[in-house]
N, C-alpha and C positions, 0 to 999 in steps of 0.2 A: 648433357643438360646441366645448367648452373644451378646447384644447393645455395642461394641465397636467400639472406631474407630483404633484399631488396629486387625489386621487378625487371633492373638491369644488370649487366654484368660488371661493377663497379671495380674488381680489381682490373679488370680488363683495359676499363677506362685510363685507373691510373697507368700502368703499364706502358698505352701505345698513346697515349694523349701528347706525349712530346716526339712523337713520331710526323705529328700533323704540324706541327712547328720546324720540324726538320723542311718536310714539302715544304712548306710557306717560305722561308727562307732562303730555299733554292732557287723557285719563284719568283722570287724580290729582285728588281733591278737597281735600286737604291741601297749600297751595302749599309748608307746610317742610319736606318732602320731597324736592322738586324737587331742591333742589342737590346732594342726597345721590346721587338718579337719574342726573345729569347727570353726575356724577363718577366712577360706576360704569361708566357706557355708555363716556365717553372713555378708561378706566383699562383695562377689559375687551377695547377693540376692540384698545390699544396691545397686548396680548397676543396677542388673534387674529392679529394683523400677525406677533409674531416669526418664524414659519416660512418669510417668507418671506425676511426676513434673511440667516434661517442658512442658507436654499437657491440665496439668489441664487446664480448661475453669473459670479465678475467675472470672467471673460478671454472670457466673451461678449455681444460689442458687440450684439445684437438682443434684440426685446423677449424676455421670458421672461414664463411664468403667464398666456400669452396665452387667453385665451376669446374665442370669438365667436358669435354667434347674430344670425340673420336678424331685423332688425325693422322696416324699412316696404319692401316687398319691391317696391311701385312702382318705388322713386325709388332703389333700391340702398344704403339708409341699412342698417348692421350697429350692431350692439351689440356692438363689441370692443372690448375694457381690453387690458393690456398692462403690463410698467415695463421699461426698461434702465435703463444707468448714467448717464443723466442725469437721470431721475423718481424714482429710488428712495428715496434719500436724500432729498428734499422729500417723501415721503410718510412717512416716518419723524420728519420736523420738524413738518408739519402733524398727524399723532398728537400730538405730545407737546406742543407749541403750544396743542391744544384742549383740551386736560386741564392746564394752567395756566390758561388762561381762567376754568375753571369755578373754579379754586383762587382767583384774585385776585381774585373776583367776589362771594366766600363774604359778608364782610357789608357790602359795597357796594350790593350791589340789592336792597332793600326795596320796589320796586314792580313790579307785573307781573312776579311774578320766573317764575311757569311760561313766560310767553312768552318772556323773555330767555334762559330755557335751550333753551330748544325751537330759537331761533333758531340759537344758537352750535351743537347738534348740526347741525342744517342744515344750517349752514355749514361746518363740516367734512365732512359727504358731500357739497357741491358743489366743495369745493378737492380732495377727495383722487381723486374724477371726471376735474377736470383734470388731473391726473397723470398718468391712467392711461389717458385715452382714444385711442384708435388710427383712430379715426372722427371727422370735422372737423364733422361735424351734432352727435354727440355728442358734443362739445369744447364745440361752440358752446351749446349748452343748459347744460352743466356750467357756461360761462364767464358768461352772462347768469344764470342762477339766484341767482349767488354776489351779485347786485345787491340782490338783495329785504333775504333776514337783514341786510348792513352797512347798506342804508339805515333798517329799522329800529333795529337797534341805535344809530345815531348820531340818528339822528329823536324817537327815544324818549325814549332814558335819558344821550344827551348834554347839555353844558352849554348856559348860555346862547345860543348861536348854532347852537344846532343844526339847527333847521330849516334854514338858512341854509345849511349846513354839510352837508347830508345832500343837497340838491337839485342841490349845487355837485357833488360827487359823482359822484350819479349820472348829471346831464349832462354832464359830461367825459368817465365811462365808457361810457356806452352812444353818444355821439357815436361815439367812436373803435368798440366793439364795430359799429355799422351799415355802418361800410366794410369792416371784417373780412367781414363775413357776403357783404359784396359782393363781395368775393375768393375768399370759399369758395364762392358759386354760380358767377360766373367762372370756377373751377377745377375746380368739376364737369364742366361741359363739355367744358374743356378737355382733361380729363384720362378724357375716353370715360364720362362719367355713374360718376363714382364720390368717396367718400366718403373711402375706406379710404386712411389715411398710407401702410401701406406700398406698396402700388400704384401712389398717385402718382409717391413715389421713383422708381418703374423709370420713371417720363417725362420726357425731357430738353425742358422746355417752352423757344417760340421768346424769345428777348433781351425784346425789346419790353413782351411777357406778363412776363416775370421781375419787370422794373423795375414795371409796375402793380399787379403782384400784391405785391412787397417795400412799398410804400408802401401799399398796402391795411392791411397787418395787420401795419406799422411805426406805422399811426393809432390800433390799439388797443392794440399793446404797449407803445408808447413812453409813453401817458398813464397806462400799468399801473406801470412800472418808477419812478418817473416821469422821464423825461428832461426838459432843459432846450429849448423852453418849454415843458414841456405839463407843468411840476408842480406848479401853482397851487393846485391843488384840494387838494394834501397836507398843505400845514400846517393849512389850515380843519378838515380830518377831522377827523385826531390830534387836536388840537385840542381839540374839541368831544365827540369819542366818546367813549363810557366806557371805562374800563381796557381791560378786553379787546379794545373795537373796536378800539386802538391797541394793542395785540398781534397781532391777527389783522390787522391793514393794515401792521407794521410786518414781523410776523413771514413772512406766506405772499404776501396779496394781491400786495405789490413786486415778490416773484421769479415769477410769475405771469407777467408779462411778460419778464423776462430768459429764462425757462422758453422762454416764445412763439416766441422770437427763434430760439434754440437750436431746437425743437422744428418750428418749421415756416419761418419767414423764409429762413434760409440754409440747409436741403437742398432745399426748394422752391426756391429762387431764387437760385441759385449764383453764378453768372454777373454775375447785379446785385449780390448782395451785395458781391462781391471788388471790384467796380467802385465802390462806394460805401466801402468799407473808412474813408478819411478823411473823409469826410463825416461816419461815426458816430463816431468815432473824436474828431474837433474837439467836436460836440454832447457829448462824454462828458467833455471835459477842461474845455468850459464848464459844466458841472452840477457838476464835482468843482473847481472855482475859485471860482465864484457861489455854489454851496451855501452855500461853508464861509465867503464873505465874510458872508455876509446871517446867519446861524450867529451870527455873534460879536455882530450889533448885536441879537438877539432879549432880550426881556428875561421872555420869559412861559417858563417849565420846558418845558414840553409843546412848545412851538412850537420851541424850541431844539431840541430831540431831533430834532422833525420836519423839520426844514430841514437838518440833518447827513445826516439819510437819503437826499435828494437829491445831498450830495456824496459818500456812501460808496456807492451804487448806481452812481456815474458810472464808479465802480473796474470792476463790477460790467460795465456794456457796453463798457468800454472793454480788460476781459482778454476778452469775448467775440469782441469785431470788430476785435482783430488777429492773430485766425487763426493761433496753432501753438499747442499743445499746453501749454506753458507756461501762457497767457497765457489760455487758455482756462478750464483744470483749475483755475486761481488763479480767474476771475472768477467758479465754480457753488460753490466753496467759499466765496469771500466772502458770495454770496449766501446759506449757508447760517451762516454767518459773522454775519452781520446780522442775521438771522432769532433767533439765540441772545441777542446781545447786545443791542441794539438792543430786543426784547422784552421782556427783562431791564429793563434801563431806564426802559422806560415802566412796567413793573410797580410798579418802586422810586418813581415820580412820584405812582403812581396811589393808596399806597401811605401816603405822607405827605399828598398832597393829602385823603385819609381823614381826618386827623386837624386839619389845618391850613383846609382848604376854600380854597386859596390856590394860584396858579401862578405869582403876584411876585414875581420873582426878587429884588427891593428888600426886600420881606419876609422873606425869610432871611437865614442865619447862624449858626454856631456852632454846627449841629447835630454838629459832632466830641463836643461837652460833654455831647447833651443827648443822643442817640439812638448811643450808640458802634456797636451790631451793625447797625443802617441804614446806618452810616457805614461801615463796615466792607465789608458788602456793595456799597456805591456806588461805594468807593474799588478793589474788584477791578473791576466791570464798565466802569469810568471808564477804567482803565487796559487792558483787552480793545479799549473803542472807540478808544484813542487806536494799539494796535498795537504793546504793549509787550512786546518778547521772552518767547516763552515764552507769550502765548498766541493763540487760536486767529487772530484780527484779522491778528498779523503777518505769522503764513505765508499767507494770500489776500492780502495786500498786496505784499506781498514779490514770490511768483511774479508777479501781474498787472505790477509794475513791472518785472521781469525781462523776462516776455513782450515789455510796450511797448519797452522799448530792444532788443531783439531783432528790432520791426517798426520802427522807426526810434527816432533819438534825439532827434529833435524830438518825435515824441511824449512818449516818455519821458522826459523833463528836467522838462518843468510837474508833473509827478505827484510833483518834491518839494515847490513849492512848498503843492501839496493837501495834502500830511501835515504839514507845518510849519502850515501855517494849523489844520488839522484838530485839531496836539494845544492850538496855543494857544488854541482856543475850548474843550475843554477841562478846560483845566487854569483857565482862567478861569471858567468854570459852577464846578468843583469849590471853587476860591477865595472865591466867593459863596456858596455854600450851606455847605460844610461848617466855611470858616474865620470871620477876625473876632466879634465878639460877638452873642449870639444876642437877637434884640428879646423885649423881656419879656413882649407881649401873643401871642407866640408860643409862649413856654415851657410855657406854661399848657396847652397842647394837644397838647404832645406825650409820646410814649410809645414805647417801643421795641417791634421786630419780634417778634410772639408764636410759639409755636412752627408753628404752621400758616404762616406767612408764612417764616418761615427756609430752613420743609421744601422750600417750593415752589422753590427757589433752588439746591436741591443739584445737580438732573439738570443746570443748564444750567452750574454752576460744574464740572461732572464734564466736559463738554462742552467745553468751553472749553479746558482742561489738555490733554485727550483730545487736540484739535485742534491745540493751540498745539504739544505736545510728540511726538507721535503722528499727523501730519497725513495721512499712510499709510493711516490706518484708512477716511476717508473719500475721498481721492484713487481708492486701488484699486478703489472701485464705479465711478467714470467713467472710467477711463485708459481701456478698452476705445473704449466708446463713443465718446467725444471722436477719438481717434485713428481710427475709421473716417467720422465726421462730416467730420476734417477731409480725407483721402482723398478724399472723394467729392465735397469741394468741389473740390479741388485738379485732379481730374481732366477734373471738369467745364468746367473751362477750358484744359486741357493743361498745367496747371500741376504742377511735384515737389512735392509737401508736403515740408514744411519743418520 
């Protein structure tokens, strides 16, 4: 039965509402329609969703708009959704993520364009599932689904090395997904044949169990986020995917796994976790150092961006796994943080490379002369990644480097050399592209932002401000939650939260 307090089953709505867009789509014998479908369904469902915004309860740390219903009544599998203040706000990002998708996409995909939208709907009811599921069978179906739509989309309608790039992909991911699943039958068991999150919580599993169950579904989150070494596969994607798949891998897929970490890692596994604190804690400070070394010698657009993502994620497990509340609440914002901008980004690459068919960074220049409202726009979201006062970037930085000198100052100290390294990659990219003289076999091809391309730019430039000057607004949905997360770690070892 659904514990709501609305009459219907509203996450349910959100969830499978871009599933009826998928059918319609199918349907359709006119493929120039499609994108007009696909824009309605994501546009439409962003509105289904506001009730539950304006309803959410933030001074209550437990899920809320919870439903459940029995579905393999065997094996004790339920069909229960759910969101607190650590899933909400990513379910509000993955709305509005998929609904620029279909915007950046508008005259990009001239081929198989009803399946590429069908896909991208898809994929958005399998990210906004992950969100919402309270059941680890139905996590795990939400979490494996999300494999098919990215690998087509990059198999598809990626660039030259896509195949390449697509298979790279998916065996990274479903390697690490096959030990997860081997944790979550593990913990069936162990946990009296059951499914269901909140239930498990009430079992204090023995030490032993902790530690192989934290490395189980540390193999699938840590290649989701991507940590240092398992983010190989990240620059080949981006890479290769079309615009949106590096929106939807930059924007949702990343925090996916930090989500993971938060969501089942360390309430599941308390005890190991604390005890691993610098173990993840080191892997995070070499992801947020390595990144942003390798960052500087990239010379292809796309791959730049992508290899930043690995040092701005590192922010990311590193405000998570050192445990107070500072340091925490700084690492789900960043992620949310990166998801805006970072997005952003790749749109703006995806964007010019439209017009240019080029990712060489040796090939640009000058576009301050040639494209001023491209530049304009590049030159705000430039200075969001670099963490410049005032918006959203600095305050997720800011606390997360607070948090770490709060958990020690050895940690803390390397986290400047990360942002000193981080802005001079760049302010270097920015140097290449948008200064010096622009080559003349490139002027010919370009043209500035049309109105449909400006528009798609407002929500996340609204966002950004919001967050930078205003950080409040997004803080207050997790302060709850976070603060009983870390409680319950704390206690679990006989430790005072702090």
């Amino acid at each position: 039965m659904a514990e709501t307090i609305f009459s219907y089953p509203i996450l349910s709505y959100i969830i499978f509402f871009p599933l009826l867009g998928v059918l319609l789509i199918l349907i359709l014998k006119k493929e120039t329609i499609t994108k007009y479908v696909a824009l309605f369904v994501t546009m439409a469902n962003l509105l289904i969703s506001l009730p539950v915004f304006i309803n959410f309860d933030k001074t209550n740390p437990h899920f809320q708009f919870v439903e459940s219903y029995k579905w393999i009544s065997s094996i004790n599998a339920q069909y229960k959704i759910g969101v607190d203040g650590l899933s909400i706000l990513f379910v509000l990002l993955t709305l509005l993520i998929s609904i620029l998708c279909v915007a950046v996409s508008w005259s990009a995909i001239k081929e198989r364009v009803k399946l590429f939208y069908a896909m991208i709907l898809f994929m958005e009811t399998c990210m906004i599932g992950v969100f919402c599921a309270m059941d680890l069978l139905l996590f795990y179906i939400f979490y494996e689904a999300m494999l098919i739509p990215m690998f087509l989309l990059i198999g598809i309608w990626g660039s030259a090395n896509r195949v390449y790039a697509s298979v790279k992909f998916v065996i990274f991911t479903f390697a690490g997904s096959v030990l997860m699943l081997m944790g979550i039958i593990s913990l069936y068991f162990m946990a009296g044949k059951t499914f269901d999150v909140t239930e498990i919580l009430r079992i204090k599993l023995p030490l032993e169990f902790q530690y192989w169950l934290f490395f189980a579904f540390f193999a699938a989150f840590a290649v989701k986020v991507p940590m240092f070494p398992f983010h190989t596969w990240l620059p080949d994607a981006h890479t290769e995917a079309p615009t949106a798949g590096s929106v939807i891998l930059a924007g949702i897929l990343l925090k996916i796994g930090g989500y993971g970490f938060l969501r089942f890692s360390i309430p599941f596994c308390p005890e190991a976790a604390l005890s691993l604190k610098l173990f993840m804690q080191i892997l995070s400070l070499l992801a947020i150092i390595y990144g942003a070394f390798v960052t500087l010698m990239q010379r292809d657009f796309k791959r730049l961006i992508a290899y930043s993502s690995v040092s701005h994620m590192g922010f990311v497990t590193l405000g998570i796994f050192s445990f107070n509340q500072v340091a925490m609440q700084g690492g789900i914002l960043q992620m949310i943080n990166h998801g805006i901008v970072t997005g952003a980004l790749f749109m703006l690459i995806g964007i010019i490379y439209e017009r240019t068919h080029t990712r060489d960074l040796d090939k640009y220049g000058g576009l301050g002369k040639a494209v001023p409202i491209f530049v304009l726009f590049y030159t705000f979201f430039s200075a969001a990644a670099i963490g410049f006062p005032g918006t959203n970037s600095f305050i997720g930085e800011f606390l997360v480097m607070l948090g770490a000198f709060k958990s020690s100052i050895y940690i803390g100290t390397p986290l400047i050399l990360g942002i000193a390294l981080g802005t001079t990659y760049m302010v270097w990219l920015y140097y290449r592209v948008v200064l010096n003289e622009i080559k003349a076999d490139m002027k010919e091809h370009l043209y500035d932002l049309n109105l449909r391309e400006i528009v798609m730019f407002i929500p996340l430039i609204f966002l950004v401000l919001l967050f930078g000057f205003q950080p409040s607004v997004a803080l207050d949905y997790m302060a709850s939650s976070v603060k009983m997360l870390l409680e319950d770690l704390y206690m679990s070892s006989d430790l005072t939260f702090r």
